[in-house]
MIGUMI-186098 format. One record per residue (C-alpha): x, y, z; residue in one letter. Coordinates in steps of 0.2 Angstrom, whole numbers, padded with zeros to 4 digits, always signed. Example, Ala and Ser with C-alpha at 12.3 -4.5 7.8 and 13.67 -1.06 7.14 Angstrom:
BEGIN
+0062-0022+0039a;+0068-0005+0036s;
***
This chain:
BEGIN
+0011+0117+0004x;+0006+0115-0013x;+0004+0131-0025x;-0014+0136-0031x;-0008+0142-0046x;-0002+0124-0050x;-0020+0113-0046x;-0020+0101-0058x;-0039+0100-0068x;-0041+0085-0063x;-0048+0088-0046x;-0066+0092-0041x;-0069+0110-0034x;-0066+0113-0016x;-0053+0116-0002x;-0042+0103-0005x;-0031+0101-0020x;-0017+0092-0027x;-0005+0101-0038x;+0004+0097-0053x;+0021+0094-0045x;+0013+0076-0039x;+0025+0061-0041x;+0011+0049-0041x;+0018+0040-0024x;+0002+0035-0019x;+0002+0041-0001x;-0011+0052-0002x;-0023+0037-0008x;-0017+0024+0005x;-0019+0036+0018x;-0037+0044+0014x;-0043+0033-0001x;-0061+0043+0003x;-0052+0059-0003x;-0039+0056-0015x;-0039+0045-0033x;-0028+0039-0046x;-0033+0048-0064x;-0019+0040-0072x;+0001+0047-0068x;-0005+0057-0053x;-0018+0061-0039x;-0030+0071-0037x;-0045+0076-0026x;-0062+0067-0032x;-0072+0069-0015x;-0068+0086-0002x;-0069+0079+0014x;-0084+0080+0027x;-0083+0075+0042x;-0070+0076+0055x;-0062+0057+0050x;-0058+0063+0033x;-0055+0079+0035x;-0041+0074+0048x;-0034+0059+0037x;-0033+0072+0021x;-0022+0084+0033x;-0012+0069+0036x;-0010+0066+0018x;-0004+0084+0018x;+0011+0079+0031x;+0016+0063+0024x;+0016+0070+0005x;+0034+0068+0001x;+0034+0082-0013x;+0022+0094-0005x;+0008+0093-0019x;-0007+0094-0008x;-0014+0109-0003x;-0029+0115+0009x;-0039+0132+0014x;-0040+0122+0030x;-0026+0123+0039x;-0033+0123+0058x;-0030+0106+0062x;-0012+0106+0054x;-0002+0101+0070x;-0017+0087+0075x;-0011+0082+0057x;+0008+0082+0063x;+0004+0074+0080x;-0005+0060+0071x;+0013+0050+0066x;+0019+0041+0067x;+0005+0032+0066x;+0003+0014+0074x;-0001+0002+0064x;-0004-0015+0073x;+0004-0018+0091x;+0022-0010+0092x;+0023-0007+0073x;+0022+0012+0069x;+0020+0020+0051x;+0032+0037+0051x;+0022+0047+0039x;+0033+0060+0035x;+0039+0054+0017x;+0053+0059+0008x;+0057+0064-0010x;+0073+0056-0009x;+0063+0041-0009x;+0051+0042-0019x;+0039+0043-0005x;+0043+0026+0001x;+0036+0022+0017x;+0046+0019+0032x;+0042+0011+0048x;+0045+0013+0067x;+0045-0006+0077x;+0044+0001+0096x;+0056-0012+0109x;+0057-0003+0124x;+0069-0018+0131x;+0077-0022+0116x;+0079-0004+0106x;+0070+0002+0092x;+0072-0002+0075x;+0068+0011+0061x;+0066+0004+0042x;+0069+0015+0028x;+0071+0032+0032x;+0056+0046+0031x;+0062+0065+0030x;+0072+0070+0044x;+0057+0082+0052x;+0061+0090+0068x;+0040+0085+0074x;+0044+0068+0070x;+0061+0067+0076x;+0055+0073+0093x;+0041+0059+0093x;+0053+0046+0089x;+0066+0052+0103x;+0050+0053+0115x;+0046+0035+0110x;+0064+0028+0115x;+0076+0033+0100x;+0085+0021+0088x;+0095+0007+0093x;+0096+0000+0075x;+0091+0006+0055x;+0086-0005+0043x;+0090-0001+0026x;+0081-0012+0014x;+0090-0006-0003x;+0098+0012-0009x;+0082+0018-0016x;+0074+0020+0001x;+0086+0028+0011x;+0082+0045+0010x;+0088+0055+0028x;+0097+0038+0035x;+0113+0048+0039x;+0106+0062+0049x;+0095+0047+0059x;+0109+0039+0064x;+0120+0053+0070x;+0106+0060+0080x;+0103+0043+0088x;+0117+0035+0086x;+0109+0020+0077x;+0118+0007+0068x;+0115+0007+0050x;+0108-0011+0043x;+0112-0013+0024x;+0116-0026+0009x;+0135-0025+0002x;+0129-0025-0016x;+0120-0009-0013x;+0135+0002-0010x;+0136-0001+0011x;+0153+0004+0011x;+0151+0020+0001x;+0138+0024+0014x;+0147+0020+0029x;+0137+0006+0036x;+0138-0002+0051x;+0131-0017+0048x;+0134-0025+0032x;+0125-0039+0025x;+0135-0051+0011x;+0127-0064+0001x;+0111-0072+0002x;+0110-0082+0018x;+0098-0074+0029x;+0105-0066+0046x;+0099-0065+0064x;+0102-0048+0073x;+0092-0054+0087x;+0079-0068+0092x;+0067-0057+0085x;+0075-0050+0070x;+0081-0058+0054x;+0088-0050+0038x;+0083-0059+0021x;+0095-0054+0008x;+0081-0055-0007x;+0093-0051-0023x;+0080-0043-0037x;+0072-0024-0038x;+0091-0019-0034x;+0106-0033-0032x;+0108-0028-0013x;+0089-0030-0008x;+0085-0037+0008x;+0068-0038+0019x;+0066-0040+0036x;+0056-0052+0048x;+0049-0045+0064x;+0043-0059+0074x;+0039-0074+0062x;+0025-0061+0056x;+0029-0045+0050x;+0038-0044+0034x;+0046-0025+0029x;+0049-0029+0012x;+0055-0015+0003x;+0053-0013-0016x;+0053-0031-0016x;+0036-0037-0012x;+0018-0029-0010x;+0001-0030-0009x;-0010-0028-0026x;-0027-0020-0020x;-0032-0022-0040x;-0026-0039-0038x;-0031-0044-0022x;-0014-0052-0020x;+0003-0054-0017x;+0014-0044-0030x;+0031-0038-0036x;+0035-0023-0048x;+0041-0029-0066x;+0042-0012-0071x;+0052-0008-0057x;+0065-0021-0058x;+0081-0012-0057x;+0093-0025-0056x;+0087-0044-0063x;+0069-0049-0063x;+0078-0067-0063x;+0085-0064-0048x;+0071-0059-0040x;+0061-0074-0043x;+0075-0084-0036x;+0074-0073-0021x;+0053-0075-0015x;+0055-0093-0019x;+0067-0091-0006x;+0057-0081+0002x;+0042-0095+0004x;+0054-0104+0018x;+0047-0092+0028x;+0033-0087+0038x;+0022-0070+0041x;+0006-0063+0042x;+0008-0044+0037x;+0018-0034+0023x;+0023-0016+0025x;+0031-0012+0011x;+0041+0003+0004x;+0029+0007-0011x;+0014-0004-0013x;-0001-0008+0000x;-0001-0014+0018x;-0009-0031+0020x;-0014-0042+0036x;-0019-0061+0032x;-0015-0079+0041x;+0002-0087+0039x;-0006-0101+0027x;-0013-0087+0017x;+0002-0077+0014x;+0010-0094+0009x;-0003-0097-0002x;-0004-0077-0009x;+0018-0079-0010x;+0016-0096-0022x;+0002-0088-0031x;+0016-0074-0035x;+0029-0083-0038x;+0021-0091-0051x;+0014-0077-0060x;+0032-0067-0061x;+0037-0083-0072x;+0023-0077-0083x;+0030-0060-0085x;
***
């Protein structure tokens, strides 16, 4: 819980608060846009919550806060909060709330296959509420790691489910003690439903995963601009070789999907043709920077 002593100025008088020790993540603001704003570097409160909708989804933020920043006199709906993730977000595809420092607060999700096993991508804090709701919802048959940034708790996940850990070579696999290992950049089948894209760029070992021909977990790699009303990548946030990662969406374009859950960045639904079309559009505009 966030320390009173710390709120930051910034925030409008009320209940809820965010203090300095924010890391500007943005979970608070995808999660209850009503509540929380961006005032440049960090978040803050700009409307207290009313009804029963935001006040649940600003307790939410409060979970999923990856640093504890935010704080609340209200605090009688905590485990409603708690019980909330993770959270489904279309069909079988979950968001795990519950975001970890280690990451950045990179968000990770849960894709629920009762008769083929569940898949966990990226790795949320390893919290006992959550834990228990993912064993309850059929454990971890396989993680998927989408680069080193984002992998937070993946150790403690995979011994407690005995998962078998999906990650790129050129992102230290082997110092981590992978089980699956991905070389190179052709793309690999773990199933008829799953396919690993290795996509060189925000880190060497990137790699995004296609749920279906039309969801795309895609890391750090690729996002969806709300500013831009687009497709985007991060050039401030290019690790290993912006280059690269050019190469890579262009690769990328071969393929088909119709959501985007990335790591960092927002959540976005369109058709097939129009994630082509928002994917070209990107491509094109990372030549420019």
């Amino acid at each position: 819980m966030a320390n009173p002593k710390l709120r930051l100025a910034e925030n409008i008088d009320g209940s809820f608060f965010v203090d300095s020790t924010c890391i500007d993540c943005d979970t608070c603001r995808q999660l209850a846009p009503s509540t929380f704003r961006d005032h440049g570097g960090q978040s803050s409160v700009f409307h207290q919550p009313e009804t029963a909708v935001e006040k649940r989804l600003a307790q939410m933020a409060i979970v999923a806060c990856p640093t504890g920043s935010i704080g609340s006199a209200e605090i009688r709906d905590a485990k409603l909060a708690i019980d909330a993730f993770p959270l489904r977000i279309a069909e079988n595809i979950y968001y795990c709330g519950f975001n970890s420092e280690k990451s950045f607060g990179a968000w990770s999700y849960l894709i629920v296959r009762p008769q083929k096993g569940n898949v966990l991508v990226d790795s949320p804090r390893f919290s006992a509420p959550l834990v228990k709701k993912i064993e309850a919802l059929g454990g971890v048959s396989e993680m998927f790691l989408s680069h080193r940034d984002d992998i937070a708790d993946h150790a403690r996940f995979a011994e407690k489910f005995g998962a078998r850990r999906i990650m790129h070579v050129d992102d230290g696999a082997a110092r981590f003690g992978i089980e699956k290992v991905i070389e190179g950049e052709t793309a690999v089948a773990i199933d008829d439903e799953l396919v690993v894209i290795p996509q060189s760029g925000h880190t060497r070992g990137s790699q995004v995963l296609l749920y279906k021909n039309k969801f795309l977990f895609s890391g750090d790699h690729l996002a969806w601009s709300s500013a831009r009303e687009t497709l985007t990548a991060f050039r401030g946030a290019c690790w290993y070789s912006w280059t690269a990662q050019i190469r890579s969406m262009e690769r990328l374009a071969d393929y088909d999907f119709e959501w985007i859950l990335p790591g960092h960045g927002r959540i976005a639904n369109r058709s097939k043709a129009e994630m082509r079309r928002h994917l070209a559009n990107c491509i094109e505009w990372m030549k420019t920077k």
